[in-house]
C-alpha positions in Angstrom: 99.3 109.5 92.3 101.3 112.4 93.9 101.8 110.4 97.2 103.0 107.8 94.9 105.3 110.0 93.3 106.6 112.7 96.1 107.5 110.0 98.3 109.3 106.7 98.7 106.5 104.6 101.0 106.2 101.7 99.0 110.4 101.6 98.6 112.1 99.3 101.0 114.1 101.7 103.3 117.7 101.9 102.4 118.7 101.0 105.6 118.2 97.4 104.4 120.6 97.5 101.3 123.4 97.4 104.0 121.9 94.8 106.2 118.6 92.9 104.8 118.4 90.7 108.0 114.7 92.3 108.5 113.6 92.5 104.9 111.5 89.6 104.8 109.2 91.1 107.9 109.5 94.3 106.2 108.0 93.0 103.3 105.7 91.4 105.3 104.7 93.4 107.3 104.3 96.3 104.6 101.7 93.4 102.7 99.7 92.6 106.8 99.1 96.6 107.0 97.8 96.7 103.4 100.1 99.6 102.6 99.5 99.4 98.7 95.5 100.0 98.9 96.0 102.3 102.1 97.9 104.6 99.6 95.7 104.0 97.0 92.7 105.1 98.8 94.6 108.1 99.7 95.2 109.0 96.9 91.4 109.2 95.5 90.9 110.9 98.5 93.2 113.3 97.6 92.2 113.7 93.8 88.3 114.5 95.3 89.5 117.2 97.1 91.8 118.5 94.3 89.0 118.9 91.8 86.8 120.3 94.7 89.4 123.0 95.5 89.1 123.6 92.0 85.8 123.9 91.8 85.9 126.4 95.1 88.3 128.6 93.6 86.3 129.1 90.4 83.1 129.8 92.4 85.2 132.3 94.1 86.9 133.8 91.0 83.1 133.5 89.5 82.0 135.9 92.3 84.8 138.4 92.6 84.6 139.2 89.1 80.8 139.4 89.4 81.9 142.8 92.2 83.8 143.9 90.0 81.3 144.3 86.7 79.0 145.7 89.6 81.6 148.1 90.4 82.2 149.5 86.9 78.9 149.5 86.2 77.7 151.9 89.6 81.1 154.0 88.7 80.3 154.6 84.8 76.3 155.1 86.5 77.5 158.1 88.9 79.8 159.1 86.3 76.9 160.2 84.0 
């Protein structure tokens, strides 16, 4: 989806609104390379690794908030 939305692959460049001579092998050749599913299959891709950086950065947030209680806890210890 945000390949899909932050860019213009799948739009027929504007070069052909002034001359649409090439269009047709455009078009063709945009459906031979299988553009559509290549994008598609990016953009799966890219929505795995999105929930795993997520995942990865609540691990991390898991474990640097873990320090820190350990912190507080050996400071209030020593303070006594």
């Amino acid at each position: 989806n945000a390949i899909n939305l932050e860019t213009n692959l799948l739009d027929v460049p504007e070069d052909f609104w002034e001359d649409d001579r090439f269009e047709p092998e455009y078009k063709q050749s945009m459906k031979y390379l299988d553009v559509d599913n290549r994008i598609a299959i990016i953009d799966k891709r890219l929505a795995v690794l999105k929930d795993l950086h997520s995942i990865l950065m609540d691990a991390a947030n898991n474990v640097h908030a873990s320090v820190l209680e350990w912190i507080i806890i050996i400071l209030i210890v020593v303070e006594m």
